[in-house]
Backbone of each chain as nested JSON, in Angstrom:
{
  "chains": [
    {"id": "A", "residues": [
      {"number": 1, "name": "UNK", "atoms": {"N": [153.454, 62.743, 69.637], "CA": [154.086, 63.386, 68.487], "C": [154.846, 62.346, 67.655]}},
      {"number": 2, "name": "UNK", "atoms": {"N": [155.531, 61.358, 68.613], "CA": [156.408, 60.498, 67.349], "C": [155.512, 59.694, 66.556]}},
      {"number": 3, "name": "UNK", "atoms": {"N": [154.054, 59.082, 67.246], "CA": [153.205, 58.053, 66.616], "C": [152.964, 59.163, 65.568]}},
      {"number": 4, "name": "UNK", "atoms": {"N": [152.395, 60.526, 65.762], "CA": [152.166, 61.329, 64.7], "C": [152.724, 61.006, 63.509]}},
      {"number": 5, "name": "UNK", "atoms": {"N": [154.383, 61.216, 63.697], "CA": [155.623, 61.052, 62.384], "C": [155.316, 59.815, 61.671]}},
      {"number": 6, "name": "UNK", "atoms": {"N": [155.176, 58.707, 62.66], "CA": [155.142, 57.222, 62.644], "C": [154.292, 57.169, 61.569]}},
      {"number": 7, "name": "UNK", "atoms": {"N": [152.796, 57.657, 61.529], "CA": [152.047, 57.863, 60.834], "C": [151.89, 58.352, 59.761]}},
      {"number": 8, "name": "UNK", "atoms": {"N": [152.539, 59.61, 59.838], "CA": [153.036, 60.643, 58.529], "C": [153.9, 59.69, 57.652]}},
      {"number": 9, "name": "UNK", "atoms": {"N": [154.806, 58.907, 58.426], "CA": [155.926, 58.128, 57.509], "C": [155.07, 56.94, 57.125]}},
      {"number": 10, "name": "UNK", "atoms": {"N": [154.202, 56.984, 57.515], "CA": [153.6, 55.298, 56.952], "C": [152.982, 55.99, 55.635]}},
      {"number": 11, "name": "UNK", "atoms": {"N": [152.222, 56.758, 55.762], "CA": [151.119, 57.447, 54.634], "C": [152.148, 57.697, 53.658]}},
      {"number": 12, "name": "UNK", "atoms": {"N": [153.548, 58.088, 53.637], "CA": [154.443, 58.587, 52.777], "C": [154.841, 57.06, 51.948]}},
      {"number": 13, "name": "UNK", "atoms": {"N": [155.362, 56.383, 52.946], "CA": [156.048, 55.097, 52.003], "C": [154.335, 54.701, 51.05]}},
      {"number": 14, "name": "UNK", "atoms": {"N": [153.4, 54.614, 51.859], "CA": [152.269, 53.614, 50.962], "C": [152.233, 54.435, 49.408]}},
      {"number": 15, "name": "UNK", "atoms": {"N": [151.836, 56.223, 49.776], "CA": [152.035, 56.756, 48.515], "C": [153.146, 56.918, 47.299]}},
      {"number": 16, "name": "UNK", "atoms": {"N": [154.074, 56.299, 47.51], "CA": [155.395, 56.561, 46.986], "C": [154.85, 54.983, 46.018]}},
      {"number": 17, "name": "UNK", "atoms": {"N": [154.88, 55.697, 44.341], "CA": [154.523, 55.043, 43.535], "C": [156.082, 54.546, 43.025]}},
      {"number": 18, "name": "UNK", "atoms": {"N": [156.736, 53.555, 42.162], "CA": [157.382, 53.437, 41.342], "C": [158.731, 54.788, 40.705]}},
      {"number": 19, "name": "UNK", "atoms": {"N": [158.13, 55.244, 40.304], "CA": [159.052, 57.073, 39.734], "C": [159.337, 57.504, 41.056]}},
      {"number": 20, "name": "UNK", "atoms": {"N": [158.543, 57.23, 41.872], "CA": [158.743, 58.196, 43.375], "C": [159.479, 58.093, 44.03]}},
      {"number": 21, "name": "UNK", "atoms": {"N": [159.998, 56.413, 43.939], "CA": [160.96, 55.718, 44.699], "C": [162.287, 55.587, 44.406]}},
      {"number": 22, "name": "UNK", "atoms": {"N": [162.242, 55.83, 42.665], "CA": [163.493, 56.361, 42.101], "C": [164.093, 57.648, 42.538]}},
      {"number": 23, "name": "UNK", "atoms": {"N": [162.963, 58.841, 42.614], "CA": [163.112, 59.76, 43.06], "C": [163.605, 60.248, 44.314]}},
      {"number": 24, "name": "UNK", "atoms": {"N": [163.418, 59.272, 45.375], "CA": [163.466, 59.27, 46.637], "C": [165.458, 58.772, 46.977]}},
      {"number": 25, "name": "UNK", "atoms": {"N": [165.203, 57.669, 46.145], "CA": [166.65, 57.155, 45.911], "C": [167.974, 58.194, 45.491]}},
      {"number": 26, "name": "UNK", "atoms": {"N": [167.499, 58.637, 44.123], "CA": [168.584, 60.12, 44.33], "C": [168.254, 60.936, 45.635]}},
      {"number": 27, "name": "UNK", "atoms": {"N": [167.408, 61.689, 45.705], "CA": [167.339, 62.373, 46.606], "C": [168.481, 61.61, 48.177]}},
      {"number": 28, "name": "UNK", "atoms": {"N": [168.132, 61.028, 48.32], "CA": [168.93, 60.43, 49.232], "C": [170.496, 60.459, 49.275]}},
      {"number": 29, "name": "UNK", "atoms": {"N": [170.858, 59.894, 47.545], "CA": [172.299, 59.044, 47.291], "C": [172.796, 61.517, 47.491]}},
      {"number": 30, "name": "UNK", "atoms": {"N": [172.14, 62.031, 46.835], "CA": [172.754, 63.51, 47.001], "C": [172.563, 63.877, 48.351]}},
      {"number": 31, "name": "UNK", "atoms": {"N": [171.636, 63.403, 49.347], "CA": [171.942, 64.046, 50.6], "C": [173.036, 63.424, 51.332]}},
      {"number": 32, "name": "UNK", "atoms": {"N": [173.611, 62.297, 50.891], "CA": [174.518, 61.178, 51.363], "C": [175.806, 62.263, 50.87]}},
      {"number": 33, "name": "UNK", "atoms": {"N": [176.006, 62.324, 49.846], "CA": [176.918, 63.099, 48.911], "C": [177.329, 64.455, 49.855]}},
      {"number": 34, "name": "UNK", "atoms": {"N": [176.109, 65.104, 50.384], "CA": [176.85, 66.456, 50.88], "C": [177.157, 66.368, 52.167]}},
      {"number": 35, "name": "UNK", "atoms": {"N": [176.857, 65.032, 52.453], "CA": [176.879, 65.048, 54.27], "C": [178.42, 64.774, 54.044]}},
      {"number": 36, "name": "UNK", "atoms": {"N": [178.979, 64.163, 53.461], "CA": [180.461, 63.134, 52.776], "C": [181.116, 64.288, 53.167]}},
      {"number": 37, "name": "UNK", "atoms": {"N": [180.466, 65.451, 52.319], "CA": [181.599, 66.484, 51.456], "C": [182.051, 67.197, 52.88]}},
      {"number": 38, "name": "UNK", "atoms": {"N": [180.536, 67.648, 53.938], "CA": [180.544, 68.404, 54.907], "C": [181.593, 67.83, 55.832]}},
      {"number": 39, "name": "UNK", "atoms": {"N": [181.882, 66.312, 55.795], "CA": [181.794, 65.705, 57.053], "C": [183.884, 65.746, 56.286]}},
      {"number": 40, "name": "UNK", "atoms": {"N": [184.284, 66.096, 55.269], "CA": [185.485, 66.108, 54.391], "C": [186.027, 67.636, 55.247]}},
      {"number": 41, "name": "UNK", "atoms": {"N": [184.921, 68.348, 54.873], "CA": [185.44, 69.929, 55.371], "C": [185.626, 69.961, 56.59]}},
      {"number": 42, "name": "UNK", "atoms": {"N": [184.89, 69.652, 57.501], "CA": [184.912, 68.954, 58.697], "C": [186.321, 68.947, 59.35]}},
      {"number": 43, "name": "UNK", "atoms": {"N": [186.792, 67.851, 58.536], "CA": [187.752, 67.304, 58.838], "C": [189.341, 68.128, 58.635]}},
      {"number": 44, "name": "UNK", "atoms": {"N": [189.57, 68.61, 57.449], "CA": [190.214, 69.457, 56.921], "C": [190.339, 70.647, 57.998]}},
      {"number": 45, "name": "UNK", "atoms": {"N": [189.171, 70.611, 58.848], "CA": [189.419, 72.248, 59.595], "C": [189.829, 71.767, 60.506]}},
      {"number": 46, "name": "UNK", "atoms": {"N": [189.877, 70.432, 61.177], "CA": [190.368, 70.105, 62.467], "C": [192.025, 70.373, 62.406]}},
      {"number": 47, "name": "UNK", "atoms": {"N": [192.734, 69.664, 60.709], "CA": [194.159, 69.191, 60.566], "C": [194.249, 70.875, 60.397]}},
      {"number": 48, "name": "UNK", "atoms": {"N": [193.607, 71.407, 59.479], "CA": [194.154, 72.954, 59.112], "C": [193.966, 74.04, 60.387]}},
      {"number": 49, "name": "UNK", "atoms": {"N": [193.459, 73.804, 60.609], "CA": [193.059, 75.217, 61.568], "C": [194.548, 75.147, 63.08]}},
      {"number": 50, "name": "UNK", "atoms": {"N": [194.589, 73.594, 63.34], "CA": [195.877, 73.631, 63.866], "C": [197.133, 74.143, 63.331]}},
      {"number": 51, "name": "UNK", "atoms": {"N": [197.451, 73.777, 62.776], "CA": [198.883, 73.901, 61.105], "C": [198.856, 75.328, 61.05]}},
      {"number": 52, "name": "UNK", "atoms": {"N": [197.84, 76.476, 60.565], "CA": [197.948, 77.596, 59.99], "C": [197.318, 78.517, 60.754]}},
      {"number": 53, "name": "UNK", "atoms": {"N": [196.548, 78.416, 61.806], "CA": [196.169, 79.496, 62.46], "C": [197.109, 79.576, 63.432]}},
      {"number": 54, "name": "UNK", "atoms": {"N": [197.631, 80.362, 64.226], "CA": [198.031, 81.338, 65.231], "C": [197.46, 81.584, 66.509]}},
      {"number": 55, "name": "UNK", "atoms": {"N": [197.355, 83.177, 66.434], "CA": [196.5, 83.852, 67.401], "C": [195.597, 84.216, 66.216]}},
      {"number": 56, "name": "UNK", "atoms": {"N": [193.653, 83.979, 66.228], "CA": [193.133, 84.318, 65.354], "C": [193.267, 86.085, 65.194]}},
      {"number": 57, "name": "UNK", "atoms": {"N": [192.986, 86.888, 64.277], "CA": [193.348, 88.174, 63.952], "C": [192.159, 88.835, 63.442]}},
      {"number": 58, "name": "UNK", "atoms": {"N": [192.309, 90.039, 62.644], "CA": [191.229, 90.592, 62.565], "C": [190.022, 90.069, 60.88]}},
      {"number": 59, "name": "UNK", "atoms": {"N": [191.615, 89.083, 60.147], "CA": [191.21, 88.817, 58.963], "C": [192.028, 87.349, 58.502]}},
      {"number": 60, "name": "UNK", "atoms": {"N": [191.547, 86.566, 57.42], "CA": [193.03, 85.236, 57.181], "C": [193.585, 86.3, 56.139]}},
      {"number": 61, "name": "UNK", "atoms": {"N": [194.803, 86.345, 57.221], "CA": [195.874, 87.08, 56.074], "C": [196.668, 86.015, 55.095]}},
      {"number": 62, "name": "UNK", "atoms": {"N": [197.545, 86.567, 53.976], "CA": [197.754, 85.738, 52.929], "C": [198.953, 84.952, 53.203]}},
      {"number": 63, "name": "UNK", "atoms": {"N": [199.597, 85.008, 54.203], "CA": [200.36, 83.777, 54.561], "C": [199.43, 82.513, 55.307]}},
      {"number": 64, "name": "UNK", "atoms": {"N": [198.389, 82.765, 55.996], "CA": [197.418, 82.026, 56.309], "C": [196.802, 81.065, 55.694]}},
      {"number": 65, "name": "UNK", "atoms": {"N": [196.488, 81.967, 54.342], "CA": [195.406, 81.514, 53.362], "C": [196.088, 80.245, 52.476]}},
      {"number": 66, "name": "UNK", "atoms": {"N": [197.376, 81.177, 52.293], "CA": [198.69, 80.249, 51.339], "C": [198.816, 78.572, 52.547]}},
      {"number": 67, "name": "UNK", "atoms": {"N": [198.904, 78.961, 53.594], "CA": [199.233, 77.58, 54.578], "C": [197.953, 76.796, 54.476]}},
      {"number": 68, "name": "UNK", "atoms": {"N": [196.759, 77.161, 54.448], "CA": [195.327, 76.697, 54.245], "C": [195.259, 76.057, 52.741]}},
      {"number": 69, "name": "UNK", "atoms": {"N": [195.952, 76.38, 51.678], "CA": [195.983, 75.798, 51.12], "C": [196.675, 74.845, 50.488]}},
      {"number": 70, "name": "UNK", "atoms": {"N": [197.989, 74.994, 50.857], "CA": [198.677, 74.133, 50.714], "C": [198.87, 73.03, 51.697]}},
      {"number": 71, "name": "UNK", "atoms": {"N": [198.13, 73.079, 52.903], "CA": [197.458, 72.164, 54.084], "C": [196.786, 71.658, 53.311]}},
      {"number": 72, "name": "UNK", "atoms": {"N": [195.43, 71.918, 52.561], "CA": [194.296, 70.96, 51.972], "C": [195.526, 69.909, 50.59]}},
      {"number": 73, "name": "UNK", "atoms": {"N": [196.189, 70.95, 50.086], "CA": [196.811, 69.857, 48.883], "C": [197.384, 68.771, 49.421]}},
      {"number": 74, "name": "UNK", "atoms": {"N": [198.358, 69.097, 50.697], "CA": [199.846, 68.454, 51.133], "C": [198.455, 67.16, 51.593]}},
      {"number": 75, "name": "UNK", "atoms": {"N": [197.74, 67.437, 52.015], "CA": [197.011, 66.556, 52.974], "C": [196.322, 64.991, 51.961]}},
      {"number": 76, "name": "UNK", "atoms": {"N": [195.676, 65.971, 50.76], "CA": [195.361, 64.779, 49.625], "C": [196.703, 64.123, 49.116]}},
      {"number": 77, "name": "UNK", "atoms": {"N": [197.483, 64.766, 48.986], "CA": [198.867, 64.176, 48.219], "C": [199.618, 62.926, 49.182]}},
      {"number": 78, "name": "UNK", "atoms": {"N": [199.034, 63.446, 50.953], "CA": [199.613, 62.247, 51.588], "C": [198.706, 60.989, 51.335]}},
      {"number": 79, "name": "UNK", "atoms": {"N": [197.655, 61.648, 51.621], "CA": [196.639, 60.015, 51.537], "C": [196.756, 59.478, 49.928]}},
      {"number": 80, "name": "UNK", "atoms": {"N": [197.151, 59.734, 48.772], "CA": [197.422, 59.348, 47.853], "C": [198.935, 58.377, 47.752]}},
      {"number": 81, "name": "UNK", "atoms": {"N": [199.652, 59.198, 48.547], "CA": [201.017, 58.129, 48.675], "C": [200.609, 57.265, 49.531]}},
      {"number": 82, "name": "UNK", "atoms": {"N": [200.404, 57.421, 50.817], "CA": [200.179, 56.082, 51.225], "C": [199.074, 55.188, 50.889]}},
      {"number": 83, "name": "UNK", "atoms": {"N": [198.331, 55.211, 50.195], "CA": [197.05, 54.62, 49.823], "C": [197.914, 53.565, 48.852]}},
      {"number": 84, "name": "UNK", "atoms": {"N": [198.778, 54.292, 47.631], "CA": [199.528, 53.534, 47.103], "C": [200.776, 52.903, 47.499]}},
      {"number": 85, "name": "UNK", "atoms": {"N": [201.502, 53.209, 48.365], "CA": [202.606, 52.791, 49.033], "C": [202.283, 51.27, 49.546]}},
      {"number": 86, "name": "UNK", "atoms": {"N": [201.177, 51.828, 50.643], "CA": [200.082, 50.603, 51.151], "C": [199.77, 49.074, 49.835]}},
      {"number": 87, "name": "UNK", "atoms": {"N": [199.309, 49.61, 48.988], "CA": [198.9, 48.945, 47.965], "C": [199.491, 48.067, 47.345]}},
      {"number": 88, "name": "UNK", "atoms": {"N": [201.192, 48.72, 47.408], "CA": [202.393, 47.952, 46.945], "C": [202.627, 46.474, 48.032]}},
      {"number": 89, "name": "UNK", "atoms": {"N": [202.109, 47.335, 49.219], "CA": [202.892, 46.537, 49.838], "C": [202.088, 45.318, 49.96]}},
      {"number": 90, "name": "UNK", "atoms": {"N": [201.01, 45.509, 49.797], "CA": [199.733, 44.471, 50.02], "C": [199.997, 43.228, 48.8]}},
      {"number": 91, "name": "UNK", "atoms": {"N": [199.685, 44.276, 47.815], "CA": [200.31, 43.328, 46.271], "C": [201.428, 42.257, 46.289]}},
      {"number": 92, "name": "UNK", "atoms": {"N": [202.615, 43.003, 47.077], "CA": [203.623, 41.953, 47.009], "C": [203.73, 41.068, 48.026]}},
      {"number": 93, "name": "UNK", "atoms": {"N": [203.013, 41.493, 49.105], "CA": [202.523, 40.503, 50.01], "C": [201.595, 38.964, 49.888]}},
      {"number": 94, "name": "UNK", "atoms": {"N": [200.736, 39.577, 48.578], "CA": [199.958, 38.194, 48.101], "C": [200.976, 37.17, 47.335]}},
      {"number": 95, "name": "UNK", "atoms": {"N": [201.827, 37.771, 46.419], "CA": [202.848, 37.058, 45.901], "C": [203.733, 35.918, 46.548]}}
    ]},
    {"id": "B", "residues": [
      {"number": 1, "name": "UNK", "atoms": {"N": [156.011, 66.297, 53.772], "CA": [156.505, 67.785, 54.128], "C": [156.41, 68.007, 55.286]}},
      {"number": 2, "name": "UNK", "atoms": {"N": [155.641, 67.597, 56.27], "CA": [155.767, 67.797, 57.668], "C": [156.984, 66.934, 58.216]}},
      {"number": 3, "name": "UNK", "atoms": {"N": [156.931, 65.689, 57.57], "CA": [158.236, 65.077, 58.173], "C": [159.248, 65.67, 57.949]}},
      {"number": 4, "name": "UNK", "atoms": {"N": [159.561, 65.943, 56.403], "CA": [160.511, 66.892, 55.4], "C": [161.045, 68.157, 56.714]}},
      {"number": 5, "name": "UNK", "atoms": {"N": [159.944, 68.639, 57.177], "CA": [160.181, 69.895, 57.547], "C": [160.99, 69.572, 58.646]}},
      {"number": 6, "name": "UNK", "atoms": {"N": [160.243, 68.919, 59.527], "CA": [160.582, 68.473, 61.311], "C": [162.164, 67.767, 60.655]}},
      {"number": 7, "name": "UNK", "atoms": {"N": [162.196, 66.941, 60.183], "CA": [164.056, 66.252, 59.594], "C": [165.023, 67.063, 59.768]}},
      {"number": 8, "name": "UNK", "atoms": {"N": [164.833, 68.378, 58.795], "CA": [165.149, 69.349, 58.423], "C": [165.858, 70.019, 59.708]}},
      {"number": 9, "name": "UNK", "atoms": {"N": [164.728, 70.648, 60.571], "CA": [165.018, 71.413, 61.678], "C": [166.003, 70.991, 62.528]}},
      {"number": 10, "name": "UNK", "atoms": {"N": [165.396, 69.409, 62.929], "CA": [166.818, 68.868, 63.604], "C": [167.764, 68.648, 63.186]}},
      {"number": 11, "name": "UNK", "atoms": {"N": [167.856, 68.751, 62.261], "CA": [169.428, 68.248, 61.366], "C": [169.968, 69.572, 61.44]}},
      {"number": 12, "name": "UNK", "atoms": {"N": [169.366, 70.878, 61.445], "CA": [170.155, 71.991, 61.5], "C": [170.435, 72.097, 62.941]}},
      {"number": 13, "name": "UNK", "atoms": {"N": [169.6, 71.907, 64.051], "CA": [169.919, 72.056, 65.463], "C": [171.276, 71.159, 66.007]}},
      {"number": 14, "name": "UNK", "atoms": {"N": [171.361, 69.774, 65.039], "CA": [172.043, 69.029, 65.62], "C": [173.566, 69.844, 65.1]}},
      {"number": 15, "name": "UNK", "atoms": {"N": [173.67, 70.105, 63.43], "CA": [174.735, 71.348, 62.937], "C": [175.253, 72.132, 63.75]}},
      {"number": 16, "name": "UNK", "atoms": {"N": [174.413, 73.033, 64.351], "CA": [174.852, 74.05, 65.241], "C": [175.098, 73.657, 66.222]}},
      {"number": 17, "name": "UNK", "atoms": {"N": [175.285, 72.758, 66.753], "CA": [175.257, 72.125, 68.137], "C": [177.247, 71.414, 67.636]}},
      {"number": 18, "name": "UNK", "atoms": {"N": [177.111, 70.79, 66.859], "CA": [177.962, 70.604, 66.393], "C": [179.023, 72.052, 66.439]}},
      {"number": 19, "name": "UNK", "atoms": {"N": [178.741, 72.429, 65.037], "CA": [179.672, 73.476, 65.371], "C": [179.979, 74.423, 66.493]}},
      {"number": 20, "name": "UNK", "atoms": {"N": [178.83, 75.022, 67.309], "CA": [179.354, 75.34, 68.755], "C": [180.439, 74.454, 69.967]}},
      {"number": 21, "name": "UNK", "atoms": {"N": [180.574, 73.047, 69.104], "CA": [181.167, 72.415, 70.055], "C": [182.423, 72.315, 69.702]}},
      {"number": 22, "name": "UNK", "atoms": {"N": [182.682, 72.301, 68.296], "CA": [183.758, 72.464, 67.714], "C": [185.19, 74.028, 67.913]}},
      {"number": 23, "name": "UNK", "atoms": {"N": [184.027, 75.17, 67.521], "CA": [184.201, 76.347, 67.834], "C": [184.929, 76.41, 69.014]}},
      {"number": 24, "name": "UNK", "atoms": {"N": [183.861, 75.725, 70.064], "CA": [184.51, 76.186, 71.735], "C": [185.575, 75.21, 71.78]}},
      {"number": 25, "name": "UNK", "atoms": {"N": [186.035, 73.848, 71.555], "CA": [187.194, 73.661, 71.908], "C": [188.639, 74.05, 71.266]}},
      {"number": 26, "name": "UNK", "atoms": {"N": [188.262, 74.41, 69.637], "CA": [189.684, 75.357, 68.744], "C": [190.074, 76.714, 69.313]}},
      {"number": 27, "name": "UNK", "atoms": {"N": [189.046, 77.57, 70.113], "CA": [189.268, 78.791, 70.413], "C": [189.411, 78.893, 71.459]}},
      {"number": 28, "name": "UNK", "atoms": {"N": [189.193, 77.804, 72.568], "CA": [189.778, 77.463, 74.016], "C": [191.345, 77.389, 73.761]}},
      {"number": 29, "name": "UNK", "atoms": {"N": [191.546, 76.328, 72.975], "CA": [192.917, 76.622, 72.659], "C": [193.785, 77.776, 72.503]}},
      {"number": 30, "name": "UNK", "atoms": {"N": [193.285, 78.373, 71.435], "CA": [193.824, 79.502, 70.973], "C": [194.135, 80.718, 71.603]}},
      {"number": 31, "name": "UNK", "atoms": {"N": [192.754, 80.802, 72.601], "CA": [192.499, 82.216, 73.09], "C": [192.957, 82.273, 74.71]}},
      {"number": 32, "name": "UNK", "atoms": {"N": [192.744, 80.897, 75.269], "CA": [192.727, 80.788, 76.92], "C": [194.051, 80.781, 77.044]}},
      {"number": 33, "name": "UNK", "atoms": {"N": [194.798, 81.47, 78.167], "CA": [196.145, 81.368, 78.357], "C": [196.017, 80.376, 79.686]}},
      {"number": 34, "name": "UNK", "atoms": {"N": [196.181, 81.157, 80.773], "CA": [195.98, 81.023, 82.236], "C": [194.493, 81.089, 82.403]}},
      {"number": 35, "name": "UNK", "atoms": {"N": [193.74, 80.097, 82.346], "CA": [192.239, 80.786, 83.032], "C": [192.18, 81.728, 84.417]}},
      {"number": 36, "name": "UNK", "atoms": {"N": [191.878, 82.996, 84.25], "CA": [192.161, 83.62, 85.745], "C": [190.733, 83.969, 86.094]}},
      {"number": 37, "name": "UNK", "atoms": {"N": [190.535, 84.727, 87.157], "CA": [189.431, 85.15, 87.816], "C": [188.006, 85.594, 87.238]}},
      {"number": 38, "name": "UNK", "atoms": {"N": [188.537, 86.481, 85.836], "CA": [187.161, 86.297, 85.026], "C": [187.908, 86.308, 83.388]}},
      {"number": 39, "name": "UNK", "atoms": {"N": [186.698, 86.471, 82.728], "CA": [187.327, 86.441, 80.792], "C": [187.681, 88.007, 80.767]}},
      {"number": 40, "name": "UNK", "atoms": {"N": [188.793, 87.857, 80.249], "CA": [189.88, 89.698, 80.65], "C": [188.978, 90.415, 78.781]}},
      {"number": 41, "name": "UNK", "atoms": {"N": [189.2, 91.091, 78.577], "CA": [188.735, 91.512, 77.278], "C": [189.75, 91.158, 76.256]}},
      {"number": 42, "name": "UNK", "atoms": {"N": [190.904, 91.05, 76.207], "CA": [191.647, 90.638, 75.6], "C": [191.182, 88.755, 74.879]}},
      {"number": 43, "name": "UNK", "atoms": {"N": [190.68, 88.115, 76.049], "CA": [190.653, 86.914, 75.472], "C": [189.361, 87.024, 75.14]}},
      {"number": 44, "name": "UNK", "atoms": {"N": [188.705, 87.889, 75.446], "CA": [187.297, 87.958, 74.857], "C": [187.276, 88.333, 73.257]}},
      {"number": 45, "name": "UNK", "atoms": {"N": [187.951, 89.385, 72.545], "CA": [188.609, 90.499, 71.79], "C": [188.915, 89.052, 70.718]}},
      {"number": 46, "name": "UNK", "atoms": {"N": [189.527, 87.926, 71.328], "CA": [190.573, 87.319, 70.648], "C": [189.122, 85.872, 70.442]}},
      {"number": 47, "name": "UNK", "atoms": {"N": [188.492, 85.582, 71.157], "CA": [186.899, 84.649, 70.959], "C": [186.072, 85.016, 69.853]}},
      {"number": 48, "name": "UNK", "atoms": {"N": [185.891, 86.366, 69.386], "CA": [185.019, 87.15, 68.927], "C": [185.996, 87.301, 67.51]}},
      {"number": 49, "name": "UNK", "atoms": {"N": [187.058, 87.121, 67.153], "CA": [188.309, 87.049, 66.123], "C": [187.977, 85.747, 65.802]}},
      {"number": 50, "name": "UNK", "atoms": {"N": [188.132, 84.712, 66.538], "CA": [188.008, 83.374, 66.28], "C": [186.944, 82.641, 66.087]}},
      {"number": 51, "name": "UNK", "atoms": {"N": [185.995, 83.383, 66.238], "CA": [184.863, 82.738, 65.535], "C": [184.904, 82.714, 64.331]}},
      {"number": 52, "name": "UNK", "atoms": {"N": [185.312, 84.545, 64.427], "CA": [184.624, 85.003, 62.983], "C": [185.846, 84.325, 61.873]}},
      {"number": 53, "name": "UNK", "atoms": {"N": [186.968, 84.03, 62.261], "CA": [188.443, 83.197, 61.424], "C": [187.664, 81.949, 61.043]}},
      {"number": 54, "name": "UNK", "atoms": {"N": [187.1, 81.417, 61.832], "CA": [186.67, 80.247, 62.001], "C": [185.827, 80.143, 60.664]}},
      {"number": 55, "name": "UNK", "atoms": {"N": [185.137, 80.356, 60.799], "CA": [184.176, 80.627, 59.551], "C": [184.3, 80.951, 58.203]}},
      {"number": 56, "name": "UNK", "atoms": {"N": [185.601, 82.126, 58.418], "CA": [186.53, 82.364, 57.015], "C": [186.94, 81.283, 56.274]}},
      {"number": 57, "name": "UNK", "atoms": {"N": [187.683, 80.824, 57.793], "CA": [188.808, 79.249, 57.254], "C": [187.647, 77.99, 56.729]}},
      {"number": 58, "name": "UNK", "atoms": {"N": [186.402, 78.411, 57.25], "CA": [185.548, 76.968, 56.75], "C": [185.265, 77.368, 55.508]}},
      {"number": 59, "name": "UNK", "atoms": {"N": [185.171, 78.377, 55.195], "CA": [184.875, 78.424, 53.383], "C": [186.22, 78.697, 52.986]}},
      {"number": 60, "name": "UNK", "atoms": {"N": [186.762, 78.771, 53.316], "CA": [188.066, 79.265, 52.566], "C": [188.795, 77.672, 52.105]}},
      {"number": 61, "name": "UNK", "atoms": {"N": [188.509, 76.476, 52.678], "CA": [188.937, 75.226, 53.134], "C": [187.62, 74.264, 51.764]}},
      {"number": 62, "name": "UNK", "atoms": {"N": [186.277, 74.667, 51.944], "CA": [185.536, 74.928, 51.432], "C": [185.755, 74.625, 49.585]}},
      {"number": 63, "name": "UNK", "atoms": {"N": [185.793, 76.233, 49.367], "CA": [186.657, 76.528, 48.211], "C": [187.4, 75.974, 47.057]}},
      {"number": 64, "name": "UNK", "atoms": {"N": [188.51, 75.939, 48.203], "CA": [189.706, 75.044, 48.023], "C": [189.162, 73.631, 47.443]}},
      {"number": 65, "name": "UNK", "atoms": {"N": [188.49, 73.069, 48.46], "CA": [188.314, 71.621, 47.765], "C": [187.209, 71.649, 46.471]}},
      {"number": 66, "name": "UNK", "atoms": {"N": [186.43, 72.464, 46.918], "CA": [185.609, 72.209, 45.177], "C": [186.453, 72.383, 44.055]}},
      {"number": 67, "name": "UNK", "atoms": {"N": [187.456, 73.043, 44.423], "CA": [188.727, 73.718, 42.911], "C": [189.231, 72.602, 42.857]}},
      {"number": 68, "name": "UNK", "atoms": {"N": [189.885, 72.151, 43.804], "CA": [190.367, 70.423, 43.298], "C": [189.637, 69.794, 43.271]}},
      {"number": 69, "name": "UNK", "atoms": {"N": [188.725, 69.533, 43.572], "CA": [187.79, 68.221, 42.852], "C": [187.006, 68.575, 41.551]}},
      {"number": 70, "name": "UNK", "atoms": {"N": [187.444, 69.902, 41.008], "CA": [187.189, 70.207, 39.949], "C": [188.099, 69.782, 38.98]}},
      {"number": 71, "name": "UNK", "atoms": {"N": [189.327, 70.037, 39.364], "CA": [190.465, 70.12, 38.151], "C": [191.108, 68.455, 38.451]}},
      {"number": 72, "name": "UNK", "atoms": {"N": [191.181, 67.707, 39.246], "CA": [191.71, 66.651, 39.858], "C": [190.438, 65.415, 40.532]}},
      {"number": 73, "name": "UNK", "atoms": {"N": [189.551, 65.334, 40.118], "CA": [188.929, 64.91, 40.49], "C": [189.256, 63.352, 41.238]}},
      {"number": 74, "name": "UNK", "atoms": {"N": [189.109, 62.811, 42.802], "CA": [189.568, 61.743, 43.7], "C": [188.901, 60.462, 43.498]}}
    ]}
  ]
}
């Protein structure tokens, strides 16, 4: 079965004209893109789901929802300070 | 397209595999007190809540970030 693929993938690259390969290239750089986004949400549910869930219930009630979201903001707003905090410090470090 | 397809499949098997693994250790947390003699219905009651939260909170989390990377873009 894998020589099968092996095969299938050889016949694919030989046919892949010029346009195709451009084509192939997005296709790619967007499957790269949602794996990013998935692998973002991912992540977000590990920090959030600690922080704002409880005992899970029958629904996310709106103190939940409110902590879920202000978990996703508080969370970009940190990596933004320290990204720049960091930055400062690097800067005046080359000096 | 046969490769397309076969890619495809495993990439969703490996997903779910994923998320079942994820699932079972947030709701171990949540739900297991004392592990006792068998799963009481209560923590069962409270597995069957937490999935389904689980899932809420992933789009709900979801959401959220497309709205800011709409209005705020990183």
């Amino acid at each position: 079965n894998r020589k099968h693929l092996e095969a299938s993938l050889r016949r694919t690259m030989a046919e892949l004209g010029e346009a195709d390969e451009a084509e192939l290239q997005r296709l790619v750089a967007a499957e790269q893109q949602k794996a990013q986004f998935t692998a973002q949400v991912h992540h977000f549910m590990e920090l959030c789901w600690d922080k704002c869930v409880e005992k899970p219930g029958n629904c996310l009630d709106s103190r939940t929802e409110n902590c879920l979201s202000s978990c996703v903001d508080r969370f970009i707003d940190t990596t933004l300070a320290i990204t720049s905090r960091f930055a400062q410090i690097v800067q005046k470090g080359g000096q | 397209p046969q490769l397309q397809h076969f890619i495809e499949v495993e990439t969703q098997k490996q997903r779910f595999q994923q998320l079942v693994h994820q699932m079972t250790e947030l709701c171990w947390e949540k739900c297991m007190d004392k592990p006792g003699p068998k799963l009481d219905s209560r923590a069962e009651a409270c597995f069957v809540n937490c999935v389904e939260r689980f899932i809420d909170t992933s789009q709900f989390i979801l959401n959220r970030l497309e709205q800011t990377q709409k209005s705020k873009p990183v």
